[in-house]
C-alpha positions in Angstrom: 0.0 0.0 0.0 3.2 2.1 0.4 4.0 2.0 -2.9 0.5 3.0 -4.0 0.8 5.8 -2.0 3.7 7.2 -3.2 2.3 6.9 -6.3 -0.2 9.3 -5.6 -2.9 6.2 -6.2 -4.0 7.0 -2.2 -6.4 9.9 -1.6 -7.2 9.0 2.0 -10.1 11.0 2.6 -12.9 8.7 1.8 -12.8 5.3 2.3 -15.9 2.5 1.7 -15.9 -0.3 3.9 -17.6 -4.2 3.4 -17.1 -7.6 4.1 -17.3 -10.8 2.3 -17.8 -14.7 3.7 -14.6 -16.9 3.2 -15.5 -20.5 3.4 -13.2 -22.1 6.0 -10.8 -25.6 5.5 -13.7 -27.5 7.4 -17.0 -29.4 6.6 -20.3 -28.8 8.2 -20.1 -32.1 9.1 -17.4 -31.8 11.6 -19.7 -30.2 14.2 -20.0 -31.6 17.2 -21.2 -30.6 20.3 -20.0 -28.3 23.1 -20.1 -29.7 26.9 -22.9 -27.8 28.6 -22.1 -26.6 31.8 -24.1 -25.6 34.5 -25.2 -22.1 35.3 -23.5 -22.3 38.7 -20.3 -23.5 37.2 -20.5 -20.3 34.6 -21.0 -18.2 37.1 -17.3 -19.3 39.0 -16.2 -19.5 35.8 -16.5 -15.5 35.1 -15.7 -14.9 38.3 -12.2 -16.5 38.1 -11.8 -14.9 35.3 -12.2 -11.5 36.4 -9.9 -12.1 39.2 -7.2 -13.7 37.1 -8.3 -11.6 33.6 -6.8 -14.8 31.7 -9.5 -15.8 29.4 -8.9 -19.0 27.4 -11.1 -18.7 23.7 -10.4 -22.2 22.9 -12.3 -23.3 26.2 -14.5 -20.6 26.0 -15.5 -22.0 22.2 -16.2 -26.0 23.3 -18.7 -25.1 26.2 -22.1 -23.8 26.5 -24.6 -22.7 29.6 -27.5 -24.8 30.5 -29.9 -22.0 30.0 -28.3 -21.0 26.9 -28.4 -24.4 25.6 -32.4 -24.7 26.3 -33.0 -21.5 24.3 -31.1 -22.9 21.1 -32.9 -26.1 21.4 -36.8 -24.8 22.3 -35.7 -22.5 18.9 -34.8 -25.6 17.3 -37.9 -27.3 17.8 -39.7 -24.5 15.9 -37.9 -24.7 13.2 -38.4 -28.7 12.9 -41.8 -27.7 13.1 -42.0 -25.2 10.5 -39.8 -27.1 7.8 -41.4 -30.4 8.8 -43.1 -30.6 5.0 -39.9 -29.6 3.7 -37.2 -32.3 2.4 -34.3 -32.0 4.4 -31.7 -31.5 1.5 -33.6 -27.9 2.1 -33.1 -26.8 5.5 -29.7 -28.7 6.4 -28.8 -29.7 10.0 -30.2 -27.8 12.8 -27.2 -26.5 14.1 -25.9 -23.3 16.3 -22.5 -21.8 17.2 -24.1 -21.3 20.5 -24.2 -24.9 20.8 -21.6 -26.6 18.2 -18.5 -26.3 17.0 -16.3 -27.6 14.6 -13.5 -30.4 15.8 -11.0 -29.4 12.8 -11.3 -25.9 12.5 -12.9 -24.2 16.2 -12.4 -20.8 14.9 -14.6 -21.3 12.0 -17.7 -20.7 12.4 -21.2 -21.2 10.8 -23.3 -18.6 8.8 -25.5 -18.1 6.1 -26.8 -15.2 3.6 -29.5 -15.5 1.6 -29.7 -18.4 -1.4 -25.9 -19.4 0.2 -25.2 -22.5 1.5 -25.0 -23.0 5.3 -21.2 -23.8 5.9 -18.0 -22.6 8.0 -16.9 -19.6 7.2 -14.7 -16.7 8.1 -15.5 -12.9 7.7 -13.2 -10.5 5.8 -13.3 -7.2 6.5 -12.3 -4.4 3.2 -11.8 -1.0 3.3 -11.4 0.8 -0.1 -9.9 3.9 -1.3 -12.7 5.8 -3.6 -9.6 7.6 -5.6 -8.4 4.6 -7.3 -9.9 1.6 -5.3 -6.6 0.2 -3.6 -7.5 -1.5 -0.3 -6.7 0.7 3.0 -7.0 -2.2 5.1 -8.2 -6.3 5.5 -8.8 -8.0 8.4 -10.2 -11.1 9.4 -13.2 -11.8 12.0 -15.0 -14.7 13.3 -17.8 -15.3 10.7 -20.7 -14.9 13.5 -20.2 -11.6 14.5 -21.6 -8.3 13.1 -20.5 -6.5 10.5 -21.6 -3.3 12.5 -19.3 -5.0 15.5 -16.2 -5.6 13.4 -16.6 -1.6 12.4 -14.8 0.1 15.3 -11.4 -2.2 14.4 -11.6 -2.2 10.8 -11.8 1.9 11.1 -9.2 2.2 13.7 -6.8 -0.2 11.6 -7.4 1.6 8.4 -6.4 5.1 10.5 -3.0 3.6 11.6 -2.1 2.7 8.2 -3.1 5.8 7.1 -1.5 7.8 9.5 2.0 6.4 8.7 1.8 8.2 5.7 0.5 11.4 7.1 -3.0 10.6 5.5 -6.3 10.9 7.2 -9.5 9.7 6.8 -12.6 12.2 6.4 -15.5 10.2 5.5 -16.8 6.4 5.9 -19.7 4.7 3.3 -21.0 1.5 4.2 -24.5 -0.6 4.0 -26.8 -0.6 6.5 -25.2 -3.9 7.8 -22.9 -1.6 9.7 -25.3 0.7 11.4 -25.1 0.3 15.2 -24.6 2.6 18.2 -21.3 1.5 19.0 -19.9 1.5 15.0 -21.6 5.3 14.9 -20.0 6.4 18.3 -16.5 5.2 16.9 -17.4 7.3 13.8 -17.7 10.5 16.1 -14.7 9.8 18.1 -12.2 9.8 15.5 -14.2 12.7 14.0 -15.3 10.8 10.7 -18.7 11.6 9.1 -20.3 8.4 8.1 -22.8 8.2 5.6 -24.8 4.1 6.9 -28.0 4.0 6.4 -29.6 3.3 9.6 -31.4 -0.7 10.2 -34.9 -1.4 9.9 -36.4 -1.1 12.2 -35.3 3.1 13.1 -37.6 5.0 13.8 -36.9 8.8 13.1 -40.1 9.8 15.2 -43.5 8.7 16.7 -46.6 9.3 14.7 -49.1 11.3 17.0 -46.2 11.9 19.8 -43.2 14.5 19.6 -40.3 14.5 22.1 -39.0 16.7 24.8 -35.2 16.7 24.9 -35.0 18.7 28.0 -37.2 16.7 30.1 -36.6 13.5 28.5 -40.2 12.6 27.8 -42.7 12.0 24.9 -45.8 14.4 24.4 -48.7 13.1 23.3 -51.2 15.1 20.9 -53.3 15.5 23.8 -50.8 16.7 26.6 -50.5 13.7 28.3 -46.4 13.0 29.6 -44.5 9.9 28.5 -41.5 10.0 30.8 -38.9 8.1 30.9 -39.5 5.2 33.5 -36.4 2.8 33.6 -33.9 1.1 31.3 -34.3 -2.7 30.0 -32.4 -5.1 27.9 -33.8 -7.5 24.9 -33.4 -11.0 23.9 -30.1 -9.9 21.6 -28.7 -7.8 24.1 -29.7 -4.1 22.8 -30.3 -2.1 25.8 -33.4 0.4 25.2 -35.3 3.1 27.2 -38.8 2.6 28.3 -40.7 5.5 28.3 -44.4 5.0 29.9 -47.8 6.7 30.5 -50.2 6.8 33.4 -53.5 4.7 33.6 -54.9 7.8 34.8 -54.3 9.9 31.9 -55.1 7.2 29.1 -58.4 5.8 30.8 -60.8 8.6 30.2 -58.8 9.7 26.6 -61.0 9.8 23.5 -58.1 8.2 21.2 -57.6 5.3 23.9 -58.8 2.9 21.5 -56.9 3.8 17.9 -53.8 4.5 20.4 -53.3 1.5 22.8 -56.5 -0.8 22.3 -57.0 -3.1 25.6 -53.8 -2.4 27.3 -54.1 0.2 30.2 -50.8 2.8 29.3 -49.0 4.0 26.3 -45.1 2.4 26.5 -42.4 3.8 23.6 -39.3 1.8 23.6 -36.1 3.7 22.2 -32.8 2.5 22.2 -30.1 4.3 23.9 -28.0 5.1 21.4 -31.0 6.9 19.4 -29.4 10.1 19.3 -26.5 8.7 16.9 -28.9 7.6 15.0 -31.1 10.6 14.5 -27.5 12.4 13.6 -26.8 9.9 11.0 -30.5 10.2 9.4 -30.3 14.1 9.9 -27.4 13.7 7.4 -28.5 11.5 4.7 -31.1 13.6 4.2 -29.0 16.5 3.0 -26.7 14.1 0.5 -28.4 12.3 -3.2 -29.0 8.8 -0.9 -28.7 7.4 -4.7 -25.6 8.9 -5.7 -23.7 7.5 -1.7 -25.3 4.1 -2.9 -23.8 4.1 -6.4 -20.1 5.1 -5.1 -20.6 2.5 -2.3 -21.2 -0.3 -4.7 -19.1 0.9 -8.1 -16.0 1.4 -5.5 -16.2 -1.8 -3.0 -18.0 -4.4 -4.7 -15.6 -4.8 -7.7 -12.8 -5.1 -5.2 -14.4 -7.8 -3.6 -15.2 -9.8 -7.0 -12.0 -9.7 -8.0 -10.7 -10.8 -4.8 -12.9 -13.5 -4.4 -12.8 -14.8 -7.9 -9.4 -14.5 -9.0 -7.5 -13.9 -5.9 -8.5 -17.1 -4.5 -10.3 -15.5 -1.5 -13.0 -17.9 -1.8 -11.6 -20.4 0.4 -8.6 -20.4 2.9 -6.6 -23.5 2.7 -5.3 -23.5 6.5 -6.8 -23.8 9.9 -6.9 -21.6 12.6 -8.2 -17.7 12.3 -4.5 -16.6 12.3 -3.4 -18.6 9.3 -7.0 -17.4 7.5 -5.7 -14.0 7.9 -2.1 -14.6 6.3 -4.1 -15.8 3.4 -6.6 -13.4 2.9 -3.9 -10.4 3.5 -2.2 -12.1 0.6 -4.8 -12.1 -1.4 -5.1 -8.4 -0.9 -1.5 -7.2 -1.5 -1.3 -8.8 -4.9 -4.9 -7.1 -5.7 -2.5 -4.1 -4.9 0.7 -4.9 -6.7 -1.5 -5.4 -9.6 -3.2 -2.2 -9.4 0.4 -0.1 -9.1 1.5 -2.4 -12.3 -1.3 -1.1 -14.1 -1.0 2.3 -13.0 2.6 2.6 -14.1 2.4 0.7 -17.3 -0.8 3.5 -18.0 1.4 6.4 -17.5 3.8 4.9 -19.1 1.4 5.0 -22.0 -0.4 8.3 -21.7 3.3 9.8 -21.7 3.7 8.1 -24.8 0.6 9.6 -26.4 1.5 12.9 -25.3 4.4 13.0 -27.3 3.0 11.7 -29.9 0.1 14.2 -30.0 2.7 17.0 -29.5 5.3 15.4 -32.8 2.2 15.5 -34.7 1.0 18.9 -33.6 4.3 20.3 -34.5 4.2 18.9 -37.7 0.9 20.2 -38.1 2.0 23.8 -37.1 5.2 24.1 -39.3 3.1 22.8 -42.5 0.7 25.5 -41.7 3.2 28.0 -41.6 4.9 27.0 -44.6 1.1 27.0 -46.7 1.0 30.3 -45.5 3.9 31.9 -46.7 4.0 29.9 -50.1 0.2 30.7 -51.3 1.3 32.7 -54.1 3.8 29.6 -55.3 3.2 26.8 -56.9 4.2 24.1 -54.5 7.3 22.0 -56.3 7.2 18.2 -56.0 9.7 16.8 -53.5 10.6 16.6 -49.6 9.9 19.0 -47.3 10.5 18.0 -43.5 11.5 14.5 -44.8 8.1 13.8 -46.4 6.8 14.3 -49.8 4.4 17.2 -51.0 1.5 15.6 -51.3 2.4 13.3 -48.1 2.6 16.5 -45.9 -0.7 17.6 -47.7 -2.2 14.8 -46.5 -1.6 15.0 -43.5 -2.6 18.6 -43.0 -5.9 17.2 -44.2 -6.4 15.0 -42.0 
């Protein structure tokens, strides 16, 4: 990347950022199992580890928590349920990284996009250059975490590299896959504007309700206070704020019915980290949301073809999450010494042209001169500038 820098190939300022699944050296068929533990013993178990602060993955990988456990399996069960028409060539094993792992490869781990295959995979993580789409920066991360969780590395790698070369980073573009509370705080911290479009399931505001910032609360079209009551965590771990009515002021309220039905109170759920993204939808609103999706895609997604395709990034032929990284950073730094070879060999070409255009522009210029001063003469057959008369004419008319 050096090189491509000090070829002036590196702009620095805006860089788009995706990732890619790269199938692991292991078969779904070497899952097996983890040894389920009780919740008593998980409990000593973090608290040995706090005291010591010596966490062993490996270990951490093979074993799961009773409760934990249950949950994966009462999910299960639903899905036999729904898919129990279905051959089973179409919904595979019913399998979980909470629950499994695979004996020849335990860092590999097992995801699946739509109209892909369920198999073990690793994530890699690209960052792009928009000025000449050189990659910034590749990492690799477990294959079952977020894109939107891989974010805060992948941006604070891509600064160091940057940074060497005195270059710094402005702007960020990425799908909506990256949109969380923690990837947009990171944004703001290193004082990079991020154009992600923010997930689903955002709401910008409350249709019949507007919000008090000073007091912390929700209004209601008909005066009635929403204020903020306590703080509560879901099923994935996203802590949100509960904001809550009184019985009191809903009970005798003409809209009770269109506005809460049977329940006795109106209760809005927000997450904490709403105001990150109200910033971040405050600001795609003032950009061509088109024209951000078009550079996005036209600048990473070739990369990622390429690398995939004819870098052989498509599958990693080691094991262990170290070894997968080698490979996939090799894969990247010929993507980049081909890019510099073909940058060099097109100057090399376009300096060619240039003289060319210039020989030929002289040549022009003198025969024009010469016309000019000869229009009363019949022009003599011969050579003039080592080309014949009607050679030279030629030219002139062309």
């Amino acid at each position: 990347m050096k090189q491509c820098i000090d070829k002036g190939m590196v702009a620095g300022r805006r860089q788009v950022m995706d990732s890619v699944a790269v199938k692991a050296n292991a078969s779904i068929d070497s899952l097996i199992e983890k040894e389920i533990l009780d919740d008593t013993s998980v409990y000593a178990d973090e608290l040995s580890n706090e005291e010591e602060q010596n966490n062993d993955d490996e270990k951490e990988n093979k074993t799961v928590s009773a409760t934990r456990y249950k949950a994966v399996e009462l999910h299960h069960q639903w899905k036999a349920k729904a898919y129990k028409d279905m051959p089973k060539r179409k919904h595979g094993k019913f399998v979980s990284n909470h629950t499994h792992y695979s004996s020849t490869d335990p860092d590999a781990r097992v995801s699946v996009k739509p109209g892909k295959p369920r198999q073990l995979n690793y994530t890699a993580q690209v960052s792009v250059d928009t000025a000449h789409h050189v990659i910034t920066q590749i990492q690799t991360d477990h294959a079952d975490k977020r894109d939107s969780q891989c974010l805060p590395s992948l941006v604070n790698n891509t600064i160091d590299n940057l940074k060497e070369e005195g270059l710094q980073i402005e702007e960020v573009y990425a799908d909506a896959g990256y949109s969380s509370g923690e990837a947009l705080k990171s944004l703001e911290e290193n004082n990079i504007t991020g154009y992600i479009p923010n997930f689903g399931q955002y709401k910008p505001s409350r249709e019949g309700f507007s919000y008090d910032k000073e007091n912390d609360r929700y209004v209601c079209s008909q005066g009635k206070y929403l204020p903020f009551k306590k703080l509560t965590t879901t099923s994935l771990g996203y802590k949100m704020k509960v904001y809550r009515s009184s019985a009191k002021d809903c009970g005798p309220c003409p809209l009770r019915s269109v506005c809460i039905g049977k329940s006795d109170f109106k209760k809005i759920d927000d997450s904490i980290d709403k105001p990150y993204y109200d910033r971040m939808h405050a600001r795609l609103q003032t950009v061509n949301r088109e024209k951000t999706r078009q550079l996005r895609s036209s600048t990473v997604e070739p990369v990622l073809g390429t690398l995939v395709n004819y870098l052989a990034m498509r599958r990693v032929n080691t094991r262990g999450i170290k070894q997968a990284n080698k490979c996939i950073i090799m894969s990247a730094i010929a993507y980049n010494l081909k890019k510099l070879l073909k940058w060099e060999q097109r100057k090399r070409n376009t300096a060619v042209m240039a003289m060319k255009t210039a020989e030929k522009s002289l040549c022009v210029y003198i025969l024009m001169l010469w016309s000019s001063m000869n229009t009363y003469r019949t022009p003599q057959p011969g050579f003039i500038f080592g080309c014949s008369t009607n050679q030279a004419t030629g030219f002139f008319l062309q």
